[in-house]
N, C-alpha and C positions, 0 to 999 in steps of 0.2 A: 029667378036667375040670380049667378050671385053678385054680388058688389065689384067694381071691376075699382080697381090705385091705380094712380099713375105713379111709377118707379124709372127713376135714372137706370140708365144700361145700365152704367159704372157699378148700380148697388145690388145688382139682380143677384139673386145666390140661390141657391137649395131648390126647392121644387116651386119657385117663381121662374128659375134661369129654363127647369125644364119644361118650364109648361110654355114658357117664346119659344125656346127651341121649336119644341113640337108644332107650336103655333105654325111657324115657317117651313118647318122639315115634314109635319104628317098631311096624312091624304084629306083628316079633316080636324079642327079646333078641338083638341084637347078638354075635357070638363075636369074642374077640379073635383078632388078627389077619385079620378078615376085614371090618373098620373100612370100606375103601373101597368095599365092595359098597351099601353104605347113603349116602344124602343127607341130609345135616345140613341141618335146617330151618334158617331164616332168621330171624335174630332179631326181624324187625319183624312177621314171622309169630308170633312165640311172645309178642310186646308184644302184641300185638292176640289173640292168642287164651287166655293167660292175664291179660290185664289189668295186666302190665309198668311199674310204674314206675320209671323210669334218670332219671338225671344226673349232672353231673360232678360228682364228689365233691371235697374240700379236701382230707384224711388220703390217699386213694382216687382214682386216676383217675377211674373212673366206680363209682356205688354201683345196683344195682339193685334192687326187691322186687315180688313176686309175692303177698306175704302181708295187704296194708295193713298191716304191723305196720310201724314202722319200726326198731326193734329188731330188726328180722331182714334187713338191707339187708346185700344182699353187695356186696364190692367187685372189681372187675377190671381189669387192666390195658388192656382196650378195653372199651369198649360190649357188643362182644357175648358175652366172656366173662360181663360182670357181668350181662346177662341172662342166659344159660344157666345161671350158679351160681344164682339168683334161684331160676328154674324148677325145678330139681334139689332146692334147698332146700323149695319148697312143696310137692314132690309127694314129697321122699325123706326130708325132715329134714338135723339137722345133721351128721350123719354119711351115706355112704352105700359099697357095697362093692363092689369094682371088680376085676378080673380084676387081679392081680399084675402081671404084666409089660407093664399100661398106664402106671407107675407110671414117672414120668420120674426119674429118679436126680441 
């Protein structure tokens, strides 16, 4: 099995962000490298089905939350990262552990 990291929401990116996604969104656990067999839901999907608040942020591109808190807004360099960290965050907290070699260097 592979190595599993613990990674901050805030830093999740590239196909770490997609493999929580999947994590929470697929019917079952995602394997790394096998990233492309699954469809990465759609964020206006994941706004409307967890309750997604985005906007453009000042500090942040876009800041998103899932939580009503607003101490928990994540930020992203698009929209739809800053939703998927949002949603990652509500369902996994602020850390979450990710297969090693999803881990962009």
């Amino acid at each position: 099995m592979n190595r599993m990291v613990s990674v901050h929401t805030e830093e999740l990116t590239g196909p770490a962000l997609d493999w929580a996604i999947n994590a929470i969104e697929g019917d079952q656990q995602p394997v790394a490298g096998q990233l492309d067999l699954f469809a990465l839901p759609d964020a206006e999907q994941l706004i409307t089905k967890y309750g997604v608040w985005v906007d453009v942020g000042h500090r942040h591109e876009w800041l998103a939350d899932a939580t009503s808190d607003p101490f928990n807004r994540q930020p992203g360099e698009t929209r739809t990262i800053a939703v998927y960290r949002a949603v990652v965050f509500a369902k996994r907290g602020a850390a979450v552990k990710v297969p090693a070699d999803l881990i962009q260097q």
